[in-house]
Structure formats: structure tokens, C-alpha cells
N, C-alpha and C positions, 0 to 999 in steps of 0.2 A: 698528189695534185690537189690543191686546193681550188675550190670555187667563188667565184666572187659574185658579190651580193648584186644582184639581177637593179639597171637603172627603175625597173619598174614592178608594181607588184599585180599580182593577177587580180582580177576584180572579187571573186570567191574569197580570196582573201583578205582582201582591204574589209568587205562587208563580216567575214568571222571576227576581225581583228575593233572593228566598229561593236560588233555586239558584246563582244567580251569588253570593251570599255564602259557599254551603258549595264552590265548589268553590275558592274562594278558600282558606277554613281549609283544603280538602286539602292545596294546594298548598302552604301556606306549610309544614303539616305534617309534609312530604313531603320538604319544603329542610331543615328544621331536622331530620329523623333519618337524612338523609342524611350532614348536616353530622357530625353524634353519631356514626355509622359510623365515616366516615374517621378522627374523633379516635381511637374507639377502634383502630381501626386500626393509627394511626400510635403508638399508646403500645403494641401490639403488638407492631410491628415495634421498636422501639425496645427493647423489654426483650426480645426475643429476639437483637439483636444485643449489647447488655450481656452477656447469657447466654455467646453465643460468643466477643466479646472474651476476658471473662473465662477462661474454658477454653482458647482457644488461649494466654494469657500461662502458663497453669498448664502447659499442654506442652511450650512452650515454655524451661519453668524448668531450668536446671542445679542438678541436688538433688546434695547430699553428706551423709550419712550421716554425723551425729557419734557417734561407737561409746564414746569417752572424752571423759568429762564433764569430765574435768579441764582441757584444751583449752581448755570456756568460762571456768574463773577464769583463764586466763592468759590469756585473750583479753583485748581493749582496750575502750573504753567506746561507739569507732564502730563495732566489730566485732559487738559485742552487739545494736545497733542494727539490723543489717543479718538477724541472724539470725531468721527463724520457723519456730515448733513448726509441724508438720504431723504428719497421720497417715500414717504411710510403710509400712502392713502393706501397702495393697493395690499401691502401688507395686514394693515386693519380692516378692512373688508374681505381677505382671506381668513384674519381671524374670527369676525363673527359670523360667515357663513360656516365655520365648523363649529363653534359654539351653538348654534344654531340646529345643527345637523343633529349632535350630541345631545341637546337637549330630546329633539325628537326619537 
């Protein structure tokens, strides 16, 4: 003999069947800003390591000071190429405060 499914369900169970639903949306909730975290995270770490790339290639840099401009017309067309304006005040006031330093 088989039973058939009652027109209605007891209230005890409506409210188990209600909480097993929400603890379900917790959980998934739960996954997915977890997930959102790490992304953000990792684009983070990412653009903090760009950051330092960047700056150690900039320390890394062998700067020369072009003092005469006339240099750049006789310079050649791959030469030009190769050259970038920078701002070199703070540069030269780094250098003579360790000159400086050195001296003393």
C-alpha cells in the first residue's frame, strides 16, 4: 500500500524545509564573496607588483644628462628613438645630497 502525499504539510515542517533553504543561500553567499575577495585580492597583488616592477626598472635605469641639445640634431633617427624626457630635478638633488653626505 502506498501513501499519497498529504494536501498539506505540517507547520514543523514547512519552517525545517524554510531553514534548510536559507542556510543554503548562506552558503552559496558565502562561496561567492569569498570568491570576490581573492579576485580582489589577486588584482591587488597584481597591481602592487606592476607598481614595483616598474620602480625597480626606473632604479635600475642608467640616466645621462643631455646638458647640450645640439647632440640631439646630430644624433641619428635610432638614437632619437631610444631617448626619453624625464624629470631629472629630483634626481640631481638625490645626487648632491649623497655627494654631500660622502664628502662629510
Amino acid at each position: 500500500m502506498t501513501k499519497d502525499k498529504p494536501l498539506r504539510t505540517s507547520w514543523e515542517r514547512k519552517m525545517k524545509e524554510r531553514q534548510e533553504k536559507k542556510l543554503v543561500k548562506d552558503f552559496a553567499r558565502h562561496l561567492e564573496e569569498e570568491k570576490q575577495r581573492e579576485r580582489e585580492e589577486k588584482k591587488q597583488r597584481r597591481k602592487e607588483n606592476l607598481e614595483r616592477r616598474l620602480e625597480n626598472e626606473r632604479k635600475a635605469e642608467i640616466v645621462q644628462v643631455i646638458r647640450n641639445p645640439l647632440k640631439l640634431k646630430r644624433a641619428k633617427k635610432k638614437q632619437l628613438r631610444r631617448i626619453e624626457k624625464r624629470d631629472t630635478l629630483a634626481l640631481l638633488q638625490k645626487q648632491q645630497t649623497q655627494r654631500k653626505a660622502a664628502k662629510e
